[in-house]
N, C-alpha and C positions, 0 to 999 in steps of 0.2 A: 094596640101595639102595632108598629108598624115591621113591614117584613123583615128590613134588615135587624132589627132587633130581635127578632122572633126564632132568626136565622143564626143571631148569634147564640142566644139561650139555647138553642137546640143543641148550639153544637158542643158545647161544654157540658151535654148532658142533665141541664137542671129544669127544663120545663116541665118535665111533670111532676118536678116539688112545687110547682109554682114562684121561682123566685125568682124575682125582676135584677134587672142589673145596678139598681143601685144599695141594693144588698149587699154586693158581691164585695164592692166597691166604697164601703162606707165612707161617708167624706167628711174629713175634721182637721180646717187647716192649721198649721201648727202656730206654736204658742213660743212667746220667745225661751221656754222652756225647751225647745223642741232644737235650738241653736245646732246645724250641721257645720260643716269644715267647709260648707259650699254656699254661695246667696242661688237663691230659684228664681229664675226671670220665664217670661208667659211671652215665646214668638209669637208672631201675628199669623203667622201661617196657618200656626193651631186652627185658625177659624176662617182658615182661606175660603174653604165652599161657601163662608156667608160675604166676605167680599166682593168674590168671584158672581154672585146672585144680586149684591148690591142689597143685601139685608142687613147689614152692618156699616159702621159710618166709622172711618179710624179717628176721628175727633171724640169717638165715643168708645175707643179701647183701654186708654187707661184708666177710665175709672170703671170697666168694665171688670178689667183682671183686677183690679184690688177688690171691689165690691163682691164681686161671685166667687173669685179664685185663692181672695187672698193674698193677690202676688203684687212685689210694692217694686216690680223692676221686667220692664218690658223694650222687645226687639220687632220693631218696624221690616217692611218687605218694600219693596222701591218701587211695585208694579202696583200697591193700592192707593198709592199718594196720587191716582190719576193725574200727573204731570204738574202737581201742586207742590212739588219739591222747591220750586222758585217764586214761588207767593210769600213774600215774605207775612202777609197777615194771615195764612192759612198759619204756615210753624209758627208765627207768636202766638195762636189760639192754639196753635196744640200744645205748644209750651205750659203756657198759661193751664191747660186742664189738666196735662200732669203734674203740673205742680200741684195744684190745686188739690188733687186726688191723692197727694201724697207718693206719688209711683217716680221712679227713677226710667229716663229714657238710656238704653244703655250701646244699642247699635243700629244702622240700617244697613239690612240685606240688600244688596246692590246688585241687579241683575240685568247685565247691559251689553256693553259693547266690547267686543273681546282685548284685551289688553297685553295677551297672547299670541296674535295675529304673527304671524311669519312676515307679513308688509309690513315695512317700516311706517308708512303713510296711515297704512290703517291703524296700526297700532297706536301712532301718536293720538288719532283722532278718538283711540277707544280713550285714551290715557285721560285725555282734555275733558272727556263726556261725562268722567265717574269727579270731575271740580265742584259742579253743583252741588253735588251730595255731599261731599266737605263739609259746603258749604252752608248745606240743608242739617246737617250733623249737629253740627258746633251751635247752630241758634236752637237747637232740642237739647242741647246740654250732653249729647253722647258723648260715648267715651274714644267709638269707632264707626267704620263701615267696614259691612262683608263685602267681598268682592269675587271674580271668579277667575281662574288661570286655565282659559282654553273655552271650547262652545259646542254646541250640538255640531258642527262642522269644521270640526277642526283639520287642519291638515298637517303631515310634518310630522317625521321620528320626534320618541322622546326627546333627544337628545337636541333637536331643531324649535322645538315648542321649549323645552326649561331655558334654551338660551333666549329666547324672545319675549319667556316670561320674566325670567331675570332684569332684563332691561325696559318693559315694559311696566313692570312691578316697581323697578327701582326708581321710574321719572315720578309716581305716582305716589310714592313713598316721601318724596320732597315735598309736593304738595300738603301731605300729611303733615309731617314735619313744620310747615309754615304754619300749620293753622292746630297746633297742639292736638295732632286727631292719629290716633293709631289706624292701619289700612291692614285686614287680616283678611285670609283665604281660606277658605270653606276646601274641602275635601269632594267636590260637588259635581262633577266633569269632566269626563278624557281620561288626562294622564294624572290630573289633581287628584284620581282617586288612588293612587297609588301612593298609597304612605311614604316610602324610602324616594318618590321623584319630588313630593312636595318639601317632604323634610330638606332636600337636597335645595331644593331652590332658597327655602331658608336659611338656608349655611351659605350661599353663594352671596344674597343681598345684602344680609349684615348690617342690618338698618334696626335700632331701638326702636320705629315705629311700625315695624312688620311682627307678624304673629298668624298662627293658625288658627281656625273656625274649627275644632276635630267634630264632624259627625259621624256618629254608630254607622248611621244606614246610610251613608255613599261611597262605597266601595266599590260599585261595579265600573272596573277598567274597560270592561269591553260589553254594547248592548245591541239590540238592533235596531236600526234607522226609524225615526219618525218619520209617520205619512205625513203630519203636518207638524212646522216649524214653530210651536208653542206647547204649554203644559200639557194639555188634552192626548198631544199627539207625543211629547214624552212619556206622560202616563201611559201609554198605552205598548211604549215598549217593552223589550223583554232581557234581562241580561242575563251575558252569556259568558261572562267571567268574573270572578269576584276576587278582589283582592282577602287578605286574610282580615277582616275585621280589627282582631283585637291586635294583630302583629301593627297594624294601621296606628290605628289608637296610641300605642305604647312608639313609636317612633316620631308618630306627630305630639306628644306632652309636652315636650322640652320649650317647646316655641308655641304651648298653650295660651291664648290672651282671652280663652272661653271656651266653651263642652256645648254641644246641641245632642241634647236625649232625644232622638226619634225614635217614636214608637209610632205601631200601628194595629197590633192587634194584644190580645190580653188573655191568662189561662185563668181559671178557676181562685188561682192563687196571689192574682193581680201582676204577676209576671209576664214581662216581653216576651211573644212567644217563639222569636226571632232571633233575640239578642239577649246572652246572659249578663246581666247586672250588675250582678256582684259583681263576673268577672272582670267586668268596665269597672269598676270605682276601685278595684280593687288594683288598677294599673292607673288609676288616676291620683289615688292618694298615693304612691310610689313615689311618682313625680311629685311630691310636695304640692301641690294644687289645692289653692284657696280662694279661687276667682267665681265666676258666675257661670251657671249652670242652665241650659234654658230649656225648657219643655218645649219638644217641635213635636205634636200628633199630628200625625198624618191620614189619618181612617175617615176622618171626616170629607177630603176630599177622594177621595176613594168611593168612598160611601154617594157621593154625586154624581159619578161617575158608575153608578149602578152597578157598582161590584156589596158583594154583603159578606156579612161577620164583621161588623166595625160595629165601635160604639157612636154614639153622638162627638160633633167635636164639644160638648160639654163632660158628656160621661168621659171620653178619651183624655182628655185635661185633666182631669180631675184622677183618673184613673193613673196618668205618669206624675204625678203631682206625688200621692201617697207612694208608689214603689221611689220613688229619688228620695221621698222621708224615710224609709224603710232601708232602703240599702246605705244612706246616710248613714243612720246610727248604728248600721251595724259595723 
């Protein structure tokens, strides 16, 4: 058994019953008896550490989540397509293998170029950069792409960033528009993590192909600076304001076009130990919500990054897989 495992059992006090974590955890995915108010899609992130390692081949994701997970509806990340986003015989093989595997492609996570930007110039240029991915969208048969409203350096009151995402959001949204592809925004950075400024920007655009990304776990408004300008060195930050989570949630529903359940660690009882569940689905069926619901665990890359108390990103999958069936039915 390896430490972080070791560390995690410890800590929920079962190691000297001797019980392994996939006890805790029993895995049995559901039966169309099992029919929730929500479809379960399998992010790619879940298994970022093996991307990130180059132990994993995304030509080999969707039959991966159906075959081990289960899950017949998967969301793509824009930094593992290593620059194969405009190959066109890369997407018709990956077309081709989720078809094949039966899995529905349903969005790519889009993390780029600020479209945000207070410069008009730059902003055009971020606007033009997230085209490919439309473009790369629509031959995977998605339905959307994530995108982001603002960056690790943002500059600019709210009030100067929601006007520059309004319009930088709204050029982008035509583009969508042309190519039947909805363009939604994640909760994910700066000031997008303030529920009542994202909400605000969606009442401003007004556009049938805009929509929210609501995740649980990005609410921190305010963190501290990375040493280095990529994930290692976001990971490593630390926030120092958090918006209210579920007050988040419950203002971003309205303009829901999809839910990201991030999780990252687990009690005894198979619950987030972060973020209460119920009380999320419990404002999600509110808002009448019957769209797609996507597993994002994050413990795995954590777990790489040589922090412990995480499960495997297979146990961690597996693990939000059974509480989304769980709080489902209930």
């Amino acid at each position: 058994m390896n430490s972080t495992r070791r560390d995690f059992i410890k800590q929920m006090g079962l190691a000297s019953l001797g019980m392994g974590v996939t006890a805790l955890f029993p895995w049995s995915p559901a039966s169309a008896a099992d029919k929730l108010f929500f479809d379960i899609s399998l992010a790619q992130f879940s298994l970022a550490s093996e991307f990130f390692t180059g132990r994993h081949d995304i030509l080999k994701f969707p039959q991966r989540a159906k075959e081990e997970f289960g899950i017949s509806v998967v969301e793509y990340v824009s930094m593992f397509f290593a620059g194969k986003h405009t190959d066109q015989n890369f997407l018709n093989e990956l077309k081709k293998r989720s078809d094949d595997a039966g899995v529905r492609n349903n969005l790519i996570m889009v993390d780029g170029e600020n479209i945000a930007d207070l410069d008009a110039a730059k902003r055009k240029h971020a606007v033009e950069s997230h085209y490919p991915w439309v473009d790369a969208a629509k031959v995977l048969g998605c339905q959307s792409i994530r995108v982001n409203l603002g960056s690790l350096e943002q500059e600019g009151s709210a009030d100067e960033v929601a006007k520059a995402a309004v319009e930088g959001y709204s050029q982008l949204l035509e583009y969508g528009e042309k190519n039947n592809l909805d363009i939604i925004v994640e909760n994910h950075i700066g000031h997008s993590c303030n529920g009542q400024w994202l909400a605000g920007v969606m009442k401003a655009v007004n556009h049938k192909r805009s929509g929210v990304l609501p995740d649980f776990g990005n609410f921190c408004v305010r963190r501290t600076k990375p040493a280095t300008m990529d994930i290692a060195g976001y990971m490593a930050t630390k926030c120092l304001e958090e918006y209210d989570k579920y007050k988040g949630v419950d203002e971003l529903m309205p303009y829901a076009k999809g839910v990201s359940a991030k999780t990252h660690k687990f009690d005894a009882q198979g619950n987030d130990v972060d973020i209460d569940f119920n009380r999320m689905f419990e404002i999600i069926r509110k808002h009448n919500f019957k769209g797609i619901i996507g597993i994002e665990y994050e413990g795995g890359i954590y777990q790489l990054a040589g922090q412990t108390g995480y499960l495997s990103n297979e146990e961690g999958i597996k693990a939000t897989y059974n509480l989304l069936q769980k709080v489902g039915k209930a």
